[in-house]
N, C-alpha and C positions, 0 to 999 in steps of 0.2 A: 204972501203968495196965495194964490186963489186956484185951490188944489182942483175946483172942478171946472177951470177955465185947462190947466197943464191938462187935464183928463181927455178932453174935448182937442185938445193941439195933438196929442197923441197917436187918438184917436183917427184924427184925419188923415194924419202920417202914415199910418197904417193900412187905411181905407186907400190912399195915392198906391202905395207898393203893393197892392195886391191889384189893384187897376196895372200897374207896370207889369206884374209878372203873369198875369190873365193876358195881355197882351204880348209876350213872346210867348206863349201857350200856343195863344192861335196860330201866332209864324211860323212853328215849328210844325204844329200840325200842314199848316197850309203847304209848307216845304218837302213836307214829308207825300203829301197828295201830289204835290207837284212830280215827286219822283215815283208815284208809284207805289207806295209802302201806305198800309193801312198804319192809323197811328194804335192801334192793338196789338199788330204781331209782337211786338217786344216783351207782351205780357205774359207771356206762355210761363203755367208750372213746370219746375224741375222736378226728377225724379226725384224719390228716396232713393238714397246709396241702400244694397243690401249687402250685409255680410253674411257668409254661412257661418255654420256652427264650426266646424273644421275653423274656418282663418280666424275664428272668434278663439279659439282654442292655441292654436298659435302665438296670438298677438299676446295674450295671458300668461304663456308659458313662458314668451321672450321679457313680458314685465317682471315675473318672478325670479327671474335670474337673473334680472338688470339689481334689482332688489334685494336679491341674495349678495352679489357681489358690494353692494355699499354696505349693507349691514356689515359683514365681514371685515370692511376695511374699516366700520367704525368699532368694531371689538378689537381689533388691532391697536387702533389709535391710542384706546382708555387703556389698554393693557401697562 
């Protein structure tokens, strides 16, 4: 087996499929001009989510007594 002939077939294969999907590239853009739509708008950043310190204080409080209650039933259990 003539490992740098398989390299070279590979090679092509791959060079063919990036030719195929460079070509629905274009369609999509082209379709997209068609209707009107820059093919950017979809790129926009999302916000950060902000949490205050308050609901940050909350979320904390409900983990520690979600956590209280298991510890609890696991000294139960070993008892």
């Amino acid at each position: 087996m003539n490992i740098l002939a398989t390299i070279r077939r590979e090679e092509r294969k791959l060079e063919n499929r990036v030719g195929e999907l460079q070509g629905q590239l274009e369609g999509l853009k082209a379709a997209a001009r068609a209707l009107g739509i820059s093919a950017s708008d979809g790129l926009r950043t999302t916000r950060k989510r902000v949490l205050s310190a308050a609901g940050r204080a909350r979320i904390s409080a409900a983990a520690k007594r979600r956590w209280a209650k298991v510890r609890a039933g696991a000294k139960k259990a070993v008892s």
